[in-house]
Steps between C-alpha positions, in 0.01 A plus 500: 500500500382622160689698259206716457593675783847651409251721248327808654153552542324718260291725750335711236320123388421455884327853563341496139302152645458670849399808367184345264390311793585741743090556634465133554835443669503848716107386572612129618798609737259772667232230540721174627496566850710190605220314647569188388143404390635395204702199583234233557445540135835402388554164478860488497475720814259255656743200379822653628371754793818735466420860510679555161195354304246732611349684197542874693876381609562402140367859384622686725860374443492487088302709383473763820898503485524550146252789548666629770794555354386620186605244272897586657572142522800198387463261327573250843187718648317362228674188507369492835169564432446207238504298770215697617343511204525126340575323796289610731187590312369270213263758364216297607268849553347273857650762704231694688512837621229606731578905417503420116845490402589327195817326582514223241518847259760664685663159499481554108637800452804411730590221255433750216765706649742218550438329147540862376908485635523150421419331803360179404384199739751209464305215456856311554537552812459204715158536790545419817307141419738431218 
């Protein structure tokens, strides 16, 4: 487990990042509808068919959390959503969403958050191919 997260999360840095990109994230929740559209365009949810690597599932549960709460989370909340964020979502910007929503962006401002407390992909970490 990392030592990072002994340290507490500074929430003022979390709603100051939610809070300049508040339009685009309030306008992206609203819009997902869960429809799932979105998945044939991921490849790693195409490779792996697990419902976990479905763009809307990935935004929903990052970024739609994070929101929710209002940027009241721990650092093992965002501890849990580097996974999310690194692991399950390369960046790649393929994802399609047939209502418009830009979830490669929302993608990018959940990793803002989480580089913002310190959360940092390990690149250590052994895959599952290793």
């Amino acid at each position: 487990m990392d030592t990072c997260l002994s340290k507490p999360v500074d929430k003022k840095a979390v709603r100051d990042i939610i809070r300049r990109n508040g339009l685009r994230i309030k306008m992206a929740l609203k819009v997902c509808v869960h429809c799932s559209m979105c998945a044939e365009s991921c490849f790693l949810f195409t490779n792996r068919n697990e419902p976990e690597f479905i763009p809307s599932h990935k935004l929903i549960n990052s970024l739609g959390y994070i929101y929710k709460k209002n940027g009241d989370v721990t650092m093992q909340d965002l501890e849990e959503i580097k996974d999310i964020a690194w692991n399950k979502c390369v960046l790649c910007t393929r994802c399609y969403c047939p209502l418009g929503v830009d979830i490669p962006g929302m993608i990018g401002i959940v990793r803002k958050i989480c580089r913002s407390q310190g959360i940092y992909p390990d690149h250590t970490e052994r895959g599952e191919y290793d």
